[in-house]
matplotlib code that plots the C-alpha trace (Angstrom):
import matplotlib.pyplot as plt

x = [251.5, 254.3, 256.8, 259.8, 261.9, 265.2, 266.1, 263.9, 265.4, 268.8, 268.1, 266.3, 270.2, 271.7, 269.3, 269.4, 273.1, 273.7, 270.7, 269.8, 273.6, 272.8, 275.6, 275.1, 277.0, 273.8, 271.2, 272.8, 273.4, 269.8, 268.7, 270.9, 268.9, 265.4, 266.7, 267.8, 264.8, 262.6, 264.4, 264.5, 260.4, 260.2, 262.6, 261.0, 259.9, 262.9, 265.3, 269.0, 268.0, 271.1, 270.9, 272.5, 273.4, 274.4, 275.6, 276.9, 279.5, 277.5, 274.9, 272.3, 275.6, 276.6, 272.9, 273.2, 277.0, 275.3, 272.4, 275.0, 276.5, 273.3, 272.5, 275.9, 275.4, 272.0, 273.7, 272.7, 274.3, 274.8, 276.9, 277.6, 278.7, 279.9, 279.8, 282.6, 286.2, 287.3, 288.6, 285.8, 283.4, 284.6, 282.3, 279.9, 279.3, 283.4, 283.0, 280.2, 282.3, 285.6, 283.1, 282.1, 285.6, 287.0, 284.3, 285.7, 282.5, 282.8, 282.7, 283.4, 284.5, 283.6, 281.6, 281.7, 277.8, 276.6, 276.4, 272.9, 272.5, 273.5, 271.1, 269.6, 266.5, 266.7, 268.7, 268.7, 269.0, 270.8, 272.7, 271.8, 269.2, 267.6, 270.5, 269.6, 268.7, 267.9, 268.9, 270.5, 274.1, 274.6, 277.2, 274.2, 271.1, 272.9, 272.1, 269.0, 268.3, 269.9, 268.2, 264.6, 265.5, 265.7, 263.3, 263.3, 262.2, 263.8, 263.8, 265.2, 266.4, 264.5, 263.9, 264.4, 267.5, 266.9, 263.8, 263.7, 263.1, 261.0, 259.4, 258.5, 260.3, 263.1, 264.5, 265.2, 264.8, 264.6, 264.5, 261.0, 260.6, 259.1, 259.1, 260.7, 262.0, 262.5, 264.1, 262.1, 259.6, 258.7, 259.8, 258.0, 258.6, 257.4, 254.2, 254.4, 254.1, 256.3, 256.8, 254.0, 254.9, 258.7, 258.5, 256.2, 254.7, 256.3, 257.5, 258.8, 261.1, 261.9, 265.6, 265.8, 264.4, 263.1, 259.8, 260.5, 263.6, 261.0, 258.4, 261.5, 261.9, 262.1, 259.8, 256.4, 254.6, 254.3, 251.3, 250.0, 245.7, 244.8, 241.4, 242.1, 242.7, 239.7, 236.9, 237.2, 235.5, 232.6, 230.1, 226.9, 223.6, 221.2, 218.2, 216.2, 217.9, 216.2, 217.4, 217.5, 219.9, 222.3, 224.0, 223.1, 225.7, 225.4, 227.3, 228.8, 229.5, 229.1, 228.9, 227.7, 229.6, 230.1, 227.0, 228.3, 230.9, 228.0, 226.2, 228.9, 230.0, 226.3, 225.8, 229.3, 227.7, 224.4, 226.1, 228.4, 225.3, 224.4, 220.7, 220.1, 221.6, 221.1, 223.2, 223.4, 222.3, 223.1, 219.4, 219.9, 221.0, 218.6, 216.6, 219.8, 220.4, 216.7, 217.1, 220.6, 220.3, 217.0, 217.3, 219.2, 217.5, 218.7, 219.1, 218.6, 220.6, 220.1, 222.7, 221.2, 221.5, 225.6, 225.7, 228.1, 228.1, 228.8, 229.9, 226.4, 225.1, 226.6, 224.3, 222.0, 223.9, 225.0, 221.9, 221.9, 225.2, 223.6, 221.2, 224.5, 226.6, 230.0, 230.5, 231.5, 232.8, 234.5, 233.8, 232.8, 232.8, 234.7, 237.7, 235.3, 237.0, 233.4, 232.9, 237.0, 235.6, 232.4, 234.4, 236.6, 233.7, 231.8, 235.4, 235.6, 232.4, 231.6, 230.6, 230.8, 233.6, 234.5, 236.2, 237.8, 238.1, 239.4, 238.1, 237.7, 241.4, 241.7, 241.9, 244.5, 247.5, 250.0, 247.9, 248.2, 247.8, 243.5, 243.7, 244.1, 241.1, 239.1, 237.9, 236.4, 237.6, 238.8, 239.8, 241.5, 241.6, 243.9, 245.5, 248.6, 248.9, 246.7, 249.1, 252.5, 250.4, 249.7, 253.4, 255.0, 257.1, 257.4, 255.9, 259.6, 260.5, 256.8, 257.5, 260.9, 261.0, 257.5, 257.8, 260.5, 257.6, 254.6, 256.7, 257.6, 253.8, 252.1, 254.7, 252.4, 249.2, 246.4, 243.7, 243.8, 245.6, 244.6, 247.4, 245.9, 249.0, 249.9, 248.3, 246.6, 247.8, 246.1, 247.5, 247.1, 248.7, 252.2, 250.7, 251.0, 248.7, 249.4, 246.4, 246.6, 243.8, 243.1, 244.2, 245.3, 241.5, 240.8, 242.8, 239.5, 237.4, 234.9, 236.8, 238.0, 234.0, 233.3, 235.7, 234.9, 231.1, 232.3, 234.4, 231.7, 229.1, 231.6, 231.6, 228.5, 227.3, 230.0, 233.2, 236.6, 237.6, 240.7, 238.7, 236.5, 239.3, 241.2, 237.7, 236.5, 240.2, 240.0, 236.8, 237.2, 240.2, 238.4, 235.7, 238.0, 239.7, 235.9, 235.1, 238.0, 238.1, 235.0, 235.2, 238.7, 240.7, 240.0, 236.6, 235.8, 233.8, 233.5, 229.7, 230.8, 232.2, 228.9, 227.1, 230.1, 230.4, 227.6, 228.6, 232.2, 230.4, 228.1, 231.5, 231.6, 227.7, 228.1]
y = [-32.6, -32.9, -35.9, -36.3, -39.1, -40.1, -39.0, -35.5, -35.0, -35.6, -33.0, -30.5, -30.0, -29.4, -27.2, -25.2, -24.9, -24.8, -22.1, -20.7, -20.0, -21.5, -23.2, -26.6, -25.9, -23.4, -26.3, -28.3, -25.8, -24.9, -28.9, -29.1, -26.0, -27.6, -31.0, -29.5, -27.7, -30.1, -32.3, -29.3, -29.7, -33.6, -33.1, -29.9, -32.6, -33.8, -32.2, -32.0, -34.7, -37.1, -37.0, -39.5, -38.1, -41.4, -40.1, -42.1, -40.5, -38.9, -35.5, -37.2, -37.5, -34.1, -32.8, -35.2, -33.3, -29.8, -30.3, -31.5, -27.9, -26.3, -28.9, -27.8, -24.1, -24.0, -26.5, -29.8, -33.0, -34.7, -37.7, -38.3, -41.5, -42.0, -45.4, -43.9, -43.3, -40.0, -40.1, -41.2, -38.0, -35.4, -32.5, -30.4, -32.8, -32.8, -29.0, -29.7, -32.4, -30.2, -27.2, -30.2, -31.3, -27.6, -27.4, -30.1, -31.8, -35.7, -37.5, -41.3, -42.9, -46.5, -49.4, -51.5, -51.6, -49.3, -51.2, -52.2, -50.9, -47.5, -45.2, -41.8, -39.8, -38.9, -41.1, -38.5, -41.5, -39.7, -43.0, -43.1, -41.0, -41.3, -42.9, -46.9, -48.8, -52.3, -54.7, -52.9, -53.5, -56.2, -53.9, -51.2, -54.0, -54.2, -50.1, -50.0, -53.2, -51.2, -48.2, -49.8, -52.0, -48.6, -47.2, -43.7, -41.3, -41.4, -38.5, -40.0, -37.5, -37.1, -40.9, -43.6, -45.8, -48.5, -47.3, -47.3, -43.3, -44.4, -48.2, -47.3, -50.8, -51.5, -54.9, -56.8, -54.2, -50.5, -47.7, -47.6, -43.4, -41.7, -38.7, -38.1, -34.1, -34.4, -31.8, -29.4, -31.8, -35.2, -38.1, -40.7, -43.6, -42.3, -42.5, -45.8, -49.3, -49.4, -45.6, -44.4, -47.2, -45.8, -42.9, -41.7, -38.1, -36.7, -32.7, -31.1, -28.3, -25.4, -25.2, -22.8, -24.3, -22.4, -22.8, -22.7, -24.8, -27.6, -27.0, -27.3, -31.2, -33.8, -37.0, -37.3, -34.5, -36.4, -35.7, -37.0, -36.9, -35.4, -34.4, -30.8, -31.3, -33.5, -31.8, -29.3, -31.7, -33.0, -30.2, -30.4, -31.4, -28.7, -28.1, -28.6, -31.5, -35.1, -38.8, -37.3, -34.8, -36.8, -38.7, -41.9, -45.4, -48.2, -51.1, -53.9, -57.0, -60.3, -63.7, -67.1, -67.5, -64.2, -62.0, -60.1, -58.7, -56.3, -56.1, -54.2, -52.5, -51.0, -49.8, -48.6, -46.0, -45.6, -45.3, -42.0, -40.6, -41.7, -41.4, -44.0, -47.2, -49.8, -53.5, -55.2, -59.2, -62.2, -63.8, -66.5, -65.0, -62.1, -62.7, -63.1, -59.1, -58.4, -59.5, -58.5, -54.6, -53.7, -49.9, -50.6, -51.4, -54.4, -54.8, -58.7, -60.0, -63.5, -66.1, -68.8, -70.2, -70.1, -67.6, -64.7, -62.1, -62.7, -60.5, -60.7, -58.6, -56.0, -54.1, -54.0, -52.9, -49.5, -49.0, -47.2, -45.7, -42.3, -42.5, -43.1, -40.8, -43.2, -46.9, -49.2, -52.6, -55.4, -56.6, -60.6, -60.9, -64.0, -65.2, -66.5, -66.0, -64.8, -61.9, -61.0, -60.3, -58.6, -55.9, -55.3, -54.2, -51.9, -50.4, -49.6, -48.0, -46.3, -42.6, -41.9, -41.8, -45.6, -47.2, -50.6, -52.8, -56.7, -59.0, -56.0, -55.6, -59.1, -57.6, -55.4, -57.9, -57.9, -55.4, -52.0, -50.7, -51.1, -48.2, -45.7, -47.1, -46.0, -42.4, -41.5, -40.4, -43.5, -45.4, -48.4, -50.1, -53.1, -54.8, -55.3, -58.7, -57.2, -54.4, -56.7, -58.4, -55.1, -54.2, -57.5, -56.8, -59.4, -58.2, -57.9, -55.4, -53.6, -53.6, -52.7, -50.2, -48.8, -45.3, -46.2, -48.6, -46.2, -43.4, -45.6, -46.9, -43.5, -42.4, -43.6, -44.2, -41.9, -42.7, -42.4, -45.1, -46.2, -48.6, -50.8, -50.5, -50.0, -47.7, -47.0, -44.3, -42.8, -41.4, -38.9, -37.3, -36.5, -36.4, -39.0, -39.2, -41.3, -41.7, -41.5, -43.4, -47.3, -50.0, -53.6, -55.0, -53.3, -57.1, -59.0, -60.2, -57.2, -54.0, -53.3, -53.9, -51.3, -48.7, -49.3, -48.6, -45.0, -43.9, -44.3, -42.9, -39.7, -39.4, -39.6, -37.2, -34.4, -34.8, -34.7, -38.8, -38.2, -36.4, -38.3, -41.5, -39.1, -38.6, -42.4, -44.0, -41.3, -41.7, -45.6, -46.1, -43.5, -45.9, -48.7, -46.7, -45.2, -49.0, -50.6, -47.8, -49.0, -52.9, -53.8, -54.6, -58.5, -59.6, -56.7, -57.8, -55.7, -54.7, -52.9, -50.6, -49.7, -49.2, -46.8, -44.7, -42.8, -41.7, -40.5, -38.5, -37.0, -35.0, -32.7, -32.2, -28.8]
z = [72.9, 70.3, 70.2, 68.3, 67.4, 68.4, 64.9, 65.4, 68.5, 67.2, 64.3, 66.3, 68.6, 64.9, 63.8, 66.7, 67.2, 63.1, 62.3, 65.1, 66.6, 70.1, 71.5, 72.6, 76.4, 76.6, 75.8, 78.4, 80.8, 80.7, 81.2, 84.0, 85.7, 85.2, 86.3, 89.5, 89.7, 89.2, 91.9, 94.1, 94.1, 94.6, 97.6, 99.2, 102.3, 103.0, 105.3, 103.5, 100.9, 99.5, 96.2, 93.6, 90.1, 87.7, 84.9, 81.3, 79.2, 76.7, 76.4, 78.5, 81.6, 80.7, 81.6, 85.0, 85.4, 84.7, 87.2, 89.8, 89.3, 90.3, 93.2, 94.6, 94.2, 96.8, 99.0, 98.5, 99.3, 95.6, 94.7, 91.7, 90.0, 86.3, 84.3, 82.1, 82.6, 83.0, 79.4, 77.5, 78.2, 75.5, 73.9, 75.9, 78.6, 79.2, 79.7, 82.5, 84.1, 84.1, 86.0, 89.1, 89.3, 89.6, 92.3, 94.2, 93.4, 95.1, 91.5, 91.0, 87.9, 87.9, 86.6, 90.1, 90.9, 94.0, 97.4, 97.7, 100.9, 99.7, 100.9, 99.5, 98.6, 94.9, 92.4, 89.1, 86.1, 83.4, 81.7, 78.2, 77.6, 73.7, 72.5, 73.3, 70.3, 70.6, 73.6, 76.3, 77.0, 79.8, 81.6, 82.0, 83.3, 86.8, 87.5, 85.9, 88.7, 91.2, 90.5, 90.6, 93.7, 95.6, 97.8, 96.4, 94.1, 90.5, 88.4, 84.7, 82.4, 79.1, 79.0, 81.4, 80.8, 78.9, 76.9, 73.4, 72.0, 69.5, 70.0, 74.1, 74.3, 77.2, 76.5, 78.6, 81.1, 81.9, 84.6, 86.0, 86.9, 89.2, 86.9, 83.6, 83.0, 78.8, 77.2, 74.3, 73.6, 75.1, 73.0, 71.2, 73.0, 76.6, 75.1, 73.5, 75.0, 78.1, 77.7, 80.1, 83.1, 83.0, 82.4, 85.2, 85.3, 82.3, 82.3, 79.3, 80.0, 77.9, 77.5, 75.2, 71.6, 69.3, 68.3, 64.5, 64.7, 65.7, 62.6, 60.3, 61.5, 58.8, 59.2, 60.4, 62.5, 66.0, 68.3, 71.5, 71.6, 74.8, 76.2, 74.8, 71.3, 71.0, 73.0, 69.9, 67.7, 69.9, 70.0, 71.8, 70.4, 68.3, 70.2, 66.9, 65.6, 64.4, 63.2, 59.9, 60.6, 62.6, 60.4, 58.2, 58.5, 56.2, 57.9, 55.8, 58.2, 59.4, 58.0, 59.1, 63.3, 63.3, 63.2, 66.2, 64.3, 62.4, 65.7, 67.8, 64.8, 64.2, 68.1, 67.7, 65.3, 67.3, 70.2, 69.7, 67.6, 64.2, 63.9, 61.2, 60.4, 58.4, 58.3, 55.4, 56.2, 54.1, 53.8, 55.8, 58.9, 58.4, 61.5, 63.4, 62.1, 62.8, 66.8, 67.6, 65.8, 67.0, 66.5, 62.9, 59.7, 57.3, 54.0, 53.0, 50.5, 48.9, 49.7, 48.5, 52.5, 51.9, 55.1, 53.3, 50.6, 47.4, 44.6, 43.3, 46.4, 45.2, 43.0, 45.7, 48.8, 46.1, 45.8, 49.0, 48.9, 48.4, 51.3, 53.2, 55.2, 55.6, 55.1, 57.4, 55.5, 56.5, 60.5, 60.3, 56.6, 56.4, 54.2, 50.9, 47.9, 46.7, 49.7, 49.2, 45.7, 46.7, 48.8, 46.0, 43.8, 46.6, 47.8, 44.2, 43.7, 46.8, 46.6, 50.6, 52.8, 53.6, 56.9, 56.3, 58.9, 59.5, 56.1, 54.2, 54.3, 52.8, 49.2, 49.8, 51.5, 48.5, 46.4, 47.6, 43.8, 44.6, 47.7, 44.3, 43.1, 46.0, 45.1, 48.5, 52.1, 53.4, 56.9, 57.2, 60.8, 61.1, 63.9, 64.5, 62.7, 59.8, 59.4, 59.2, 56.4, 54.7, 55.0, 54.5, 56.9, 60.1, 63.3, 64.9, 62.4, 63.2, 66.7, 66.8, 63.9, 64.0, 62.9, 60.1, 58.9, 59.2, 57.6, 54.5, 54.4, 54.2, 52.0, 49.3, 51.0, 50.3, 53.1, 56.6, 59.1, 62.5, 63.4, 66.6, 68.1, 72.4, 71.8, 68.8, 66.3, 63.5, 60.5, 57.9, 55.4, 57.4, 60.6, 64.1, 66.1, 69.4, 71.2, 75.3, 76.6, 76.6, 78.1, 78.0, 78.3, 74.7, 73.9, 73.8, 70.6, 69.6, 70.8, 67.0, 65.5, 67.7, 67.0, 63.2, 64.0, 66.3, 63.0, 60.9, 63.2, 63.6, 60.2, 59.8, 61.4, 59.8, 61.3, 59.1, 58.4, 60.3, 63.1, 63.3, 63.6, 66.1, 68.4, 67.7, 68.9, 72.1, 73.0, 72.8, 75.0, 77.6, 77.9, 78.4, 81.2, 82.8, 83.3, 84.6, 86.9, 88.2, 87.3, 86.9, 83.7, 83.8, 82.0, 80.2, 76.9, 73.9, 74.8, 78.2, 75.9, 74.2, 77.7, 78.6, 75.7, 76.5, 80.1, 78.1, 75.6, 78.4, 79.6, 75.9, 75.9, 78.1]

ax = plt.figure().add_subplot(projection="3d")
ax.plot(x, y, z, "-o")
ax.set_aspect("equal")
plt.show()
């Protein structure tokens, strides 16, 4: 599904009007006929419906003035209520205004708050629209209250009030949608953070965009993963195939308290396929390695009982770079000066494709210049505090200004980025990726080892690095939502997700 930005969407009206000669009162004038459609549908069991139309003085009002039009014309009861004065609405939505008035169209023009007990059916939320940037005004929190205090169905036009078009943020508050009609193309933000609980069941309606108007869109090429456009990358098993065949992961994790780390991440690769694996194990914790990854091999490497790896492990560890398929580094490894030195060596010399995860992004904060020394493939993985280290920039700035800090990040970034974000994105080259499954129980110590291990293991066993993030990220968050489904969301740990993963992957073996 493509998504655009508020600064995409903004361009995509100009181009349209500026190249493609289609007049802006058209656009609208097709919106308002899919709104009232749409509202026609949600109605259809309600005998003469009253429905509410708030409308706000810019494009967004003059699509709520334009569906009030064609609610009027097949003889429904509409209402509608402007925030604005009469003299503030100019442009194309003045034109749709001008069209209800001359229609004797009941229209009030007011910022005095709706009785509470005002009743009706629909209430069509076309406020702001795409155009809210920040904290919404206080003037505007009192509908947005109103409008969710109702007992009705909401139909918010291209985004609910209140939410941000890019971040999916509505601060303090915003219009929580039954349904969401957005116009072209959905917008980023209904499928980021709050996005999805606003905006409701989401329809895109074609008003009359061209389809090459859209590929000629500055900025990053947005996407939305759905089950579609990642089925295409899980094929089913060859009948003849063996461990050899499917794929070989060398995992680089762990240190002394945190030997889990390399455990999840390992059956994070067995568990979506890889058919060999082996874990690299500082000495003294080898028997530690040997119990917890029983169907993984280890490579022990002396640590003179210290309990990490050190950047004299390294010659033997590369040794088996060419028996590998991908690399996983960095789960558990620990803040030692000695092991942040060690993964600057391997990162440096690896000759398969690499994913990067948690302490192996340690040498890169504040040294960016060593991701053009990596001459493979590569995947980096960091959380959201990892990233505002990679960036330097402060987590408000992340959350608030996300795709403005992404964009200027893979600007000059050669590798592949899967921002553990709500929810997680994954970038490459100039494309976005927002992924559409997970959940908030994926916040729990573990989750990311695993993903680390599926990259790898997707890799590994011949997908593309950035499919294989794409499939891994999907298939991760579907396993989150299979078993809260069945458990709940509370007290999931990071090893429910390897005893699901195989019940998600059993849906793209036919």
């Amino acid at each position: 599904m493509k998504l655009l930005t508020q600064k995409q969407a903004r361009e995509l009206d100009r181009v349209a009007m500026k190249e493609y000669n289609i007049k802006g009162i058209q656009l609208m004038g097709s919106a308002g006929l899919a709104i009232a459609d749409l509202a026609v549908k949600k109605t259809g069991d309600i005998h003469d419906p009253i429905i509410v139309i708030l409308c706000g003085k810019g494009n967004n009002g003059g699509d709520g003035f334009a569906a009030a039009l064609e609610l009027d014309k097949n003889g429904f009861e509409v209402s509608v209520f402007c925030i604005s004065t009469l003299e503030e609405i100019t442009g194309d939505a003045k034109y749709f205004l001008d069209l209800c008035i001359n229609g004797n169209m009941q229209i009030e023009f007011s910022g005095d708050l709706l009785d509470e007990g005002y009743g009706c059916d629909l209430i069509i939320d076309a406020l702001l629209g795409t155009g809210v940037h920040g904290t919404v005004k206080e003037s505007i929190i009192p509908w947005i209250e109103w409008i969710n205090a109702k007992n009705c169905v909401v139909l918010s036009v291209d985004i609910p009030t209140g939410l941000q078009a890019d971040s999916g943020i509505a601060e303090p508050v915003g219009v929580r949608a039954d349904f969401t009609i957005t116009m072209g193309c959905a917008k980023l933000g209904l499928a980021m953070r709050q996005g999805p609980f606003l905006a409701g069941e989401v329809h895109i309606a074609d008003i009359g965009f061209p389809a090459e108007a859209v590929d000629k869109l500055s900025g990053l090429n947005w996407h939305k993963a759905m089950d579609e456009s990642i089925s295409c990358f899980l094929e089913p098993l060859e009948i003849n195939t063996h461990k050899y065949k499917q794929g070989n992961v060398l995992v680089i994790a762990g240190s002394k308290g945190m030997t889990g780390a390399a455990a999840l991440c390992s059956y994070g690769s067995l568990r979506v396929g890889a058919g060999l694996l082996i874990a690299a194990a500082p000495s003294s914790l080898n028997n530690i390695y040997e119990k917890k990854i029983t169907e993984g091999m280890t490579i022990t490497c002396e640590d003179e009982n210290a309990g990490y790896f050190s950047s004299k492990n390294c010659e033997e560890i590369m040794q088996r770079f060419d028996w590998a398929d991908a690399i996983a580094i960095g789960p558990g490894l620990g803040p030692n000066e000695e092991t942040i030195k060690f993964v600057e060596v391997l990162i440096s010399a690896a000759s398969k494709p690499l994913v990067i995860d948690a302490d192996g992004l340690r040498p890169f904060m504040g040294n960016h210049n060593l991701f053009e020394e990596i001459t493979v493939p590569f995947v980096i993985t960091p959380h959201y505090g990892e990233f505002c280290r990679l960036t330097a920039a402060d987590s408000k700035t992340i959350e608030g200004e996300f795709t403005s800090v992404v964009t200027d990040f893979m600007n000059d970034f050669s590798g592949i980025l899967v921002a553990k974000n709500a929810p997680s994105c994954v970038f490459y080259k100039n494309d976005g990726i927002v992924n559409s499954t997970g959940n908030p129980a994926l916040a729990t110590a573990g989750t990311g080892d695993v993903l680390t291990g599926m990259i790898a293991g997707f890799i590994a066993q011949g997908l593309e690095p950035s499919n294989a993030a794409q499939t891994a990220v999907y298939i991760h968050g579907k396993a989150a939502d299979l078993f809260c489904d069945k458990k709940g969301m509370r007290g999931m740990i990071a090893s429910d997700l390897l005893n699901t993963i195989p019940t998600v992957l059993a849906d793209y073996d036919d």
